[in-house]
N, C-alpha and C positions, 0 to 999 in steps of 0.2 A: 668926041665920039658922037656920031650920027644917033638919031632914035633907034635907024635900024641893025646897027650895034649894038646896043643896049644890051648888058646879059644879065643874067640874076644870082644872085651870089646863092651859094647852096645851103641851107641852114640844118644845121644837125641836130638831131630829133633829142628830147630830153626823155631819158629812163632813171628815174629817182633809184638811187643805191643808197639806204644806209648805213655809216660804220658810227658805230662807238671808240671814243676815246678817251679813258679816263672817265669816264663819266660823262663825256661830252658827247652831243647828239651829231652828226654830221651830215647832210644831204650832195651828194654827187649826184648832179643831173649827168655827168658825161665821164661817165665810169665805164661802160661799156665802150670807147673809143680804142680804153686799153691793148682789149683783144685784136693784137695785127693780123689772125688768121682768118676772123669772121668778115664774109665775104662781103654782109652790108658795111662794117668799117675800110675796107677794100676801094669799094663804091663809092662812099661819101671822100675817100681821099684823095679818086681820081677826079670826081666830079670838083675836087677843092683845086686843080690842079688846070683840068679846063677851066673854068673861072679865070683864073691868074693869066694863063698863057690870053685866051680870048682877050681880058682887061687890060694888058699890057700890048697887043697885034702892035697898038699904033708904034710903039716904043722899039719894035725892032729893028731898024736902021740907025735908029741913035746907039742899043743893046750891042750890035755889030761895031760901030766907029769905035766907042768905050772899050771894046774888046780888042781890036785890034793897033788901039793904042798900048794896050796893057802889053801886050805882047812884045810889041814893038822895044817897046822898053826892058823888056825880059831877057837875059844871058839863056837861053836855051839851052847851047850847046855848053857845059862847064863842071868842073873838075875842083874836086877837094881836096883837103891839104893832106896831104901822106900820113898813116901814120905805123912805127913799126912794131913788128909781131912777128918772130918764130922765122925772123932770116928775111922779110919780106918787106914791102913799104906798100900798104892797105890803103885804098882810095876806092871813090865811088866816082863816075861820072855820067854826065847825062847828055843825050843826044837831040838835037833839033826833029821835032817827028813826032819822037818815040814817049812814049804815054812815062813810062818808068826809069828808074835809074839801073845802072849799071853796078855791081861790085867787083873790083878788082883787085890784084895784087902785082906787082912786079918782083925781083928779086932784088934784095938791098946786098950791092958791093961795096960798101961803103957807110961811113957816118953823113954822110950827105944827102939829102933826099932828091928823086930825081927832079929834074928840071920840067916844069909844068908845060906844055906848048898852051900857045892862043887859043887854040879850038878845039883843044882836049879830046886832039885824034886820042888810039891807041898808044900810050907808050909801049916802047922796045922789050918784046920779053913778057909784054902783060899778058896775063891768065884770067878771063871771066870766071869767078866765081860762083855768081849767080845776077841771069838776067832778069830783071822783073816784067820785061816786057813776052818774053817767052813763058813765064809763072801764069803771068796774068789771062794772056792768050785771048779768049773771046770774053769772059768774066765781067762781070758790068761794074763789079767792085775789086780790087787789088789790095790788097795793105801786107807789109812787114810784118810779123812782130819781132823774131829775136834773130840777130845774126851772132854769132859767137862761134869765132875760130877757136879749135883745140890748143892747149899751150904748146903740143909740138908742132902745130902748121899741117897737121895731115888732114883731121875732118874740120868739117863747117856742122853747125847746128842751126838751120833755122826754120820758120815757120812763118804761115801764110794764109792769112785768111778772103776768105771770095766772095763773102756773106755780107759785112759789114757789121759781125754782130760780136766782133773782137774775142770770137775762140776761134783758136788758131789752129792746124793742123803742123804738129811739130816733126821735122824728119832729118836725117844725117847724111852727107854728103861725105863721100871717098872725093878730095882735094887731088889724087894721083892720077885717078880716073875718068874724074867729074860726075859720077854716076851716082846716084843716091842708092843708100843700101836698104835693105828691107824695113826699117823702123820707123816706125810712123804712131804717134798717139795724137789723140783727136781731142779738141776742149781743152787746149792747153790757155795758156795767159804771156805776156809778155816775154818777161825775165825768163834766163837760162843759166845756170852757171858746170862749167868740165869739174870733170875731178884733174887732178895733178898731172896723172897719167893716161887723159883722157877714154878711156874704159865706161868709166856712167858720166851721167847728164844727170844735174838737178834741174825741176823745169816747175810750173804753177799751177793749179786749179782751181775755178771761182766758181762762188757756190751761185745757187737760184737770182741772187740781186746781183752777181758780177764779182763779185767779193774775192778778192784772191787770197786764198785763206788757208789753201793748202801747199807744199812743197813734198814731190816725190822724187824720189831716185831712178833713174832708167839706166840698165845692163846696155851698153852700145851690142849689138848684135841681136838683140832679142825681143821679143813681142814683148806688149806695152802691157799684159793680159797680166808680165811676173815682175811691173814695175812696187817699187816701196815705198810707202805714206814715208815720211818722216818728220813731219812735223803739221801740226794742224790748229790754228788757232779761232776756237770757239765763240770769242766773244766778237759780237757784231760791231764793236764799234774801232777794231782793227781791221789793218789790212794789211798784207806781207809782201816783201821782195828778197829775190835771191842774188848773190853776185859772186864773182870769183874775185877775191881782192887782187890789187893790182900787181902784187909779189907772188902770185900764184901760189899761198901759201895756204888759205883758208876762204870756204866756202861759207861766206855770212847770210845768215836772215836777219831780216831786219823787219819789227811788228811795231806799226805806230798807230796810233791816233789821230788827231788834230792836235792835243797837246802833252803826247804823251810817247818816250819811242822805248823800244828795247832790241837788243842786238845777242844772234846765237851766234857761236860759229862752230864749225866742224873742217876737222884738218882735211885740206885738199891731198894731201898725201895716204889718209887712211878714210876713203870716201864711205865706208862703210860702219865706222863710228855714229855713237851719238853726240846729237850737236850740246853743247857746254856755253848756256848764258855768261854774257859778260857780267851785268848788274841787273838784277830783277827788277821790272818796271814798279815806278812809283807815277800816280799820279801827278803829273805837270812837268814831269823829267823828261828831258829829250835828250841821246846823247849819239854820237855820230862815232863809229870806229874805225881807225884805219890801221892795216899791220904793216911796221915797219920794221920786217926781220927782228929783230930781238927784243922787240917792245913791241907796244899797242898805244899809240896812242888815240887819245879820246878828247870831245869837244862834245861839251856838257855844260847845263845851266844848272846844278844842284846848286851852286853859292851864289851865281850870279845871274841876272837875266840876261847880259849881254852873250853869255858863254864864257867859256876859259878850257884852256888845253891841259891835261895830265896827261901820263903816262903811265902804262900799269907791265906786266909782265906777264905775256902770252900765258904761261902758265898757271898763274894765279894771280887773276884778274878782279879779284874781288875789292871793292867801292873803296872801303878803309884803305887801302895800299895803293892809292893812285897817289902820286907824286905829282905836286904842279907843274907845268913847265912854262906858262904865258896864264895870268892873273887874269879876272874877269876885269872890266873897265865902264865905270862910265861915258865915258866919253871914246869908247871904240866898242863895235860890237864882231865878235870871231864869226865868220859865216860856212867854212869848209876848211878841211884839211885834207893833204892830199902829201903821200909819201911816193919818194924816188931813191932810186939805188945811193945817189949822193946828196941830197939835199932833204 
């Protein structure tokens, strides 16, 4: 770089912030950077930005070749593996172009999943369920959060944030129609889970630091003004998700830690119930639930660090009454359990 290159890097100005901690004295010179709405932190981010772009000019042509290798090498155009739900075989595909992915479905006549082509045209009979590249539209950010078809295959639940600041705007889609229906709440979080007979949506809400802390209930049809808290965990150093187990039988919370997890669940079939803990959290216990029709079984370290599998009885699920079914081991450790109609 020539003299007459030369640029200056921008240096951001020091405003002493005290916090106490503990007793402890703390000095933040760059505590006000925090504020992304103040229009000098604005400034000094763009000025951090010319900088970079200026310091790097020379590097663009090489920027470009790296780039166009990467691509080069890149499947664009390509298509995921089937999966099926509610009479249908569920795939996502993507197109050379186009910024977003695709969701799809076809109709499954069969135990077979269809045949993928090369270039992951359209399969025969496919239905876009939602296009990301039409969501996204002019949006300088795009993101998912939750896709989650109803258990009968008629709505889609998902949500879509434009922001980049991971609350989502959650809304319902008529599958017969394609047409989303009136319901829309705002500040939602990731996770979604149907009720049985798809009627309400369980969905998230994070507090002031992101924290997904809450789980409410939504009326499919109705404003989000008469949705239901159901569950809200206080202490800050959980965090929560919701899911529809895979037998469509119960709607689990799950509230962990870092080394610490607990598991609600509430019957998908009476979505209007309160949720019934499996084992009340203990410090250092982690245990993972899966329902498999007339059991629950569990993957849990109370006896062992490695884990070990019981089984307990949907109904009366309590710790004492778990049955073993696969011993904790030194020399193997259990990492997930996952039930299936036969296996």
């Amino acid at each position: 770089m020539s003299d007459a290159q030369v640029v200056t890097a921008p240096i951001a100005a020091r405003k002493p912030v005290e916090r106490l901690f503990h007793g402890d004295r703390f000095v933040d010179d760059y505590e006000w950077l925090r504020d992304k709405s103040d229009p000098e932190v604005i400034a000094y981010l763009e000025a951090e930005n010319a900088y970079a772009e200026a310091s790097t000019a020379g590097e663009a042509a090489l920027r470009e070749q790296i780039f166009t290798e990467i691509v080069s090498r890149t499947k664009e155009t390509d298509l995921t593996v089937p999966i099926r739900h509610a009479g249908y075989w569920h795939y996502t595909r993507t197109v050379a172009g186009q910024q977003y992915r695709l969701y799809c479905r076809v109709p499954a006549t069969g135990d077979t999943p269809p045949e993928l082509p090369e270039e992951a045209e359209a399969l025969p009979g496919e239905q876009v369920l939602l296009d990301g590249n039409l969501l996204a539209a002019d949006s300088e950010f795009f993101s998912v959060g939750t896709f989650e078809v109803s258990p009968a295959g008629d709505l889609l639940a998902y949500s879509v944030d434009l922001a980049g600041d991971e609350r989502f705007t959650l809304r319902v889609r008529d599958l017969a129609t394609g047409q989303d229906l009136p319901d829309e709440v705002t500040d939602t979080y990731y996770d979604t889970a149907w009720s049985a007979d798809g009627r309400y949506l369980f969905y998230i809400k994070v507090d002031d630091s992101w924290r997904p802390y809450q789980v409410w209930r939504h009326a499919v049809g109705t404003g989000a003004e008469s949705d239901v808290l159901v569950f809200a965990e206080p202490d800050e150093r959980f965090w929560l998700g919701v899911e529809l187990s895979r037998n469509q039988r119960v709607v689990q919370i799950g509230i962990e830690s870092k080394l610490t997890r607990e598991v609600w669940l509430i019957d998908a079939a009476e979505p209007e119930s309160q949720p019934v803990v499996v084992a009340a959290r203990r410090e250092g216990i982690e245990y993972h639930v899966e329902h498999a029709g007339d059991r629950l079984l569990i993957l849990h370290n109370t006896n062992h660090p490695n884990f070990e599998l019981s089984s307990a009885d949907p109904q009366d699920p309590a710790p004492e009454r778990w049955q073993t079914v696969l011993a904790g081991s030194d020399d193997r450790r259990l990492l997930e359990i996952d039930a299936f109609a036969g296996h």
